[in-house]
MDAnalysis code that builds the backbone (N, CA, C; Angstrom):
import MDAnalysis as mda
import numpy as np

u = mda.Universe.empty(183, n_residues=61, atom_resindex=np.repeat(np.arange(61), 3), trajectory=True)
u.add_TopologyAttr("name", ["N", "CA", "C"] * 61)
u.add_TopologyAttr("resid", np.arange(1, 62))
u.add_TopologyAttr("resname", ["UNK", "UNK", "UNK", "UNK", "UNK", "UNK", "UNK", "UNK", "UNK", "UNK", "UNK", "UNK", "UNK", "UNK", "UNK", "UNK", "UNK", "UNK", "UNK", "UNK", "UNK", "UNK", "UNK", "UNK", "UNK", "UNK", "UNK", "UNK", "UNK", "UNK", "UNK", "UNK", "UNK", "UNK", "UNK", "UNK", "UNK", "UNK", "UNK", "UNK", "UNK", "UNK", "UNK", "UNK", "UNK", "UNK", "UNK", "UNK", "UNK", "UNK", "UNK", "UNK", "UNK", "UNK", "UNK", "UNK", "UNK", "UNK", "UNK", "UNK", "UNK"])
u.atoms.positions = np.array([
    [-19.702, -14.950, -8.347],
    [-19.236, -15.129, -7.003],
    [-20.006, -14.163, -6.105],
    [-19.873, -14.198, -4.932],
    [-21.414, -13.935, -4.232],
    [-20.657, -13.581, -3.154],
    [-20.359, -11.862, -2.603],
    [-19.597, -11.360, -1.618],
    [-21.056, -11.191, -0.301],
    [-20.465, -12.097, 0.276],
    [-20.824, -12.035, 1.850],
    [-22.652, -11.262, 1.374],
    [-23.037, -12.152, 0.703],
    [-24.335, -11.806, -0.125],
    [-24.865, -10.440, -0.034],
    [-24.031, -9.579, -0.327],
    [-24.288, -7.812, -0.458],
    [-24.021, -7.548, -2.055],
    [-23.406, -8.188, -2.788],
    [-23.335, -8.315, -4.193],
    [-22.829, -9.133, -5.206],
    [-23.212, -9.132, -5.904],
    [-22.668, -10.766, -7.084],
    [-21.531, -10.181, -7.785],
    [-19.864, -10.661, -7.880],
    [-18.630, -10.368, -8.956],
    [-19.202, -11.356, -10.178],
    [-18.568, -10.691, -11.384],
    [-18.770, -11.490, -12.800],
    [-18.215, -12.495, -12.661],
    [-18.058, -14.025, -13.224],
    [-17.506, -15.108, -13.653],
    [-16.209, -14.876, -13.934],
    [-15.988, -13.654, -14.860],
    [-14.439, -13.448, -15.176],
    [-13.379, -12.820, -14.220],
    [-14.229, -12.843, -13.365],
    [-12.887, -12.330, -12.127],
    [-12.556, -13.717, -11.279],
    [-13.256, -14.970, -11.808],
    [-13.038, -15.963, -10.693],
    [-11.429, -16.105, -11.398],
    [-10.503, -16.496, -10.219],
    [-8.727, -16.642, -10.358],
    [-8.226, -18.479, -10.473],
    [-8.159, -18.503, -11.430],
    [-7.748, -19.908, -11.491],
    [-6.471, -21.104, -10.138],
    [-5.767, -21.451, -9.937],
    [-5.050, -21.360, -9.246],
    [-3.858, -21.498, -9.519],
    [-3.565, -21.206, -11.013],
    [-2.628, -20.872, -11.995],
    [-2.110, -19.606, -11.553],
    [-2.906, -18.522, -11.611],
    [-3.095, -16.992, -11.403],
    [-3.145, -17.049, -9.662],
    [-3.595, -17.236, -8.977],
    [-3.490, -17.451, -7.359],
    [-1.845, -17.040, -7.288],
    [-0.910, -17.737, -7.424],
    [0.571, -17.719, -7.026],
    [1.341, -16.101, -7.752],
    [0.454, -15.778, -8.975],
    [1.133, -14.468, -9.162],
    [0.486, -13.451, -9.011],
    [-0.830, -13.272, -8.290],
    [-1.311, -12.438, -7.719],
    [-0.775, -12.375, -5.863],
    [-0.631, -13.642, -5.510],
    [-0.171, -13.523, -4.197],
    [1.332, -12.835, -4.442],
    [2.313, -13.293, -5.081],
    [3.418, -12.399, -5.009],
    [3.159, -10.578, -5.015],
    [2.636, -10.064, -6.016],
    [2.221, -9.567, -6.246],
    [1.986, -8.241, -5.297],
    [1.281, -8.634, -4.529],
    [0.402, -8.525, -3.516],
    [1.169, -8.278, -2.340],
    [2.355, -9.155, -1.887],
    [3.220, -9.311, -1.326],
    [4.354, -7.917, -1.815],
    [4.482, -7.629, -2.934],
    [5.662, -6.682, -3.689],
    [4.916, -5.540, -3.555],
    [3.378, -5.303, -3.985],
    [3.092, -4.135, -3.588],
    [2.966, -4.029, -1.839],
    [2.811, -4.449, -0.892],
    [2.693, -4.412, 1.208],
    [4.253, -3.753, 0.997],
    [5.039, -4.475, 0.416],
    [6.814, -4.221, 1.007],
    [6.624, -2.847, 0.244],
    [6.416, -2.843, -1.038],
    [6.390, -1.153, -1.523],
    [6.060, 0.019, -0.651],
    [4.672, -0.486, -0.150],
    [3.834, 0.778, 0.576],
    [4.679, 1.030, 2.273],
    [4.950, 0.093, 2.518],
    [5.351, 0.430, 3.821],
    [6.966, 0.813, 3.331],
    [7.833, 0.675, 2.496],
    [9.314, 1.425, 2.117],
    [8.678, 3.059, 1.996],
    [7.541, 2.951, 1.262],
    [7.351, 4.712, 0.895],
    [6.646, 5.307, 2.091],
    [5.701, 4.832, 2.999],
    [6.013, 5.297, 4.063],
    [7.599, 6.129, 5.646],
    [8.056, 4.742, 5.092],
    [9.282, 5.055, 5.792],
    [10.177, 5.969, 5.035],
    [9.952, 6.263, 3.990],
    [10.955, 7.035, 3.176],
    [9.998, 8.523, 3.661],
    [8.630, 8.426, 3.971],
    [7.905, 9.776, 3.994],
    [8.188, 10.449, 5.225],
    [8.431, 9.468, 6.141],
    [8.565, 9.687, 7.914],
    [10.531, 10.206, 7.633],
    [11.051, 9.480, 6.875],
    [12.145, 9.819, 7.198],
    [12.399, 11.313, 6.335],
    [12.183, 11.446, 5.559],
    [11.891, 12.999, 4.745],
    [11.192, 14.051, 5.651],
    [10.350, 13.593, 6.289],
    [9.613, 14.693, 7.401],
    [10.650, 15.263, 8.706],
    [10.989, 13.819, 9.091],
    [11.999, 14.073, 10.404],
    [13.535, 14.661, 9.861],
    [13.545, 14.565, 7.967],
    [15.162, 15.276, 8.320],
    [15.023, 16.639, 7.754],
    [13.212, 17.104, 7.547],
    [12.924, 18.871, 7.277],
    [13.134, 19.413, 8.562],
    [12.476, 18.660, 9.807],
    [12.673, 18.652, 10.993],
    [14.052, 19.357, 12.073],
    [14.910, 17.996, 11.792],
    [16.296, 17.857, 12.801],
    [17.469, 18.325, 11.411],
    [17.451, 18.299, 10.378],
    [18.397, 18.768, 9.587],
    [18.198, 20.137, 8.750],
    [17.167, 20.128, 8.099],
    [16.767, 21.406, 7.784],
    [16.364, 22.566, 8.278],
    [15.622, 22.230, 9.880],
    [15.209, 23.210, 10.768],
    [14.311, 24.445, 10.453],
    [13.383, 23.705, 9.163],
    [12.425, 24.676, 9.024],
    [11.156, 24.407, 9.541],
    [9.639, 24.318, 9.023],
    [8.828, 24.616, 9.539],
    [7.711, 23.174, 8.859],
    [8.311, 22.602, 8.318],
    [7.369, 21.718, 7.714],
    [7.161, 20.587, 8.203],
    [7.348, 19.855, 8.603],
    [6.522, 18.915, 10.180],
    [5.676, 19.701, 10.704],
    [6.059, 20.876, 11.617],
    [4.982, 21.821, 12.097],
    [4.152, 21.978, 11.622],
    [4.246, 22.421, 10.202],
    [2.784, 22.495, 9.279],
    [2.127, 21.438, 8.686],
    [2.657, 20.372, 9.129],
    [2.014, 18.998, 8.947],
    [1.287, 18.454, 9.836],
    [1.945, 19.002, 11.214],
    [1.001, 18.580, 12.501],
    [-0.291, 19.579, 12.739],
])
């Protein structure tokens, strides 16, 4: 397979369309993951912040 002709992938990475539907889930489960652990990181920052009242946001900014 032949990326935007800057380099050739092997044959064995071509995805059948068997494999298509559980890589798209997939794919889908890891986006919802990354953006929960974001929000879990923002919300851990803001309650060192407004509940803990120490210094670590500050030293993050």
């Amino acid at each position: 397979m032949d990326v935007f002709g800057w380099f050739r992938l092997p044959a064995a990475l071509n995805v059948d369309i068997e494999n298509y539907a559980v890589f798209r889930e997939l794919h889908g489960w890891l986006a919802i993951s990354l953006m929960a652990l974001v929000a879990l990181h923002v919300a851990a920052a803001l309650h060192h912040h407004f509940i803990r009242k120490d210094k670590v946001l500050r030293s993050m900014l």
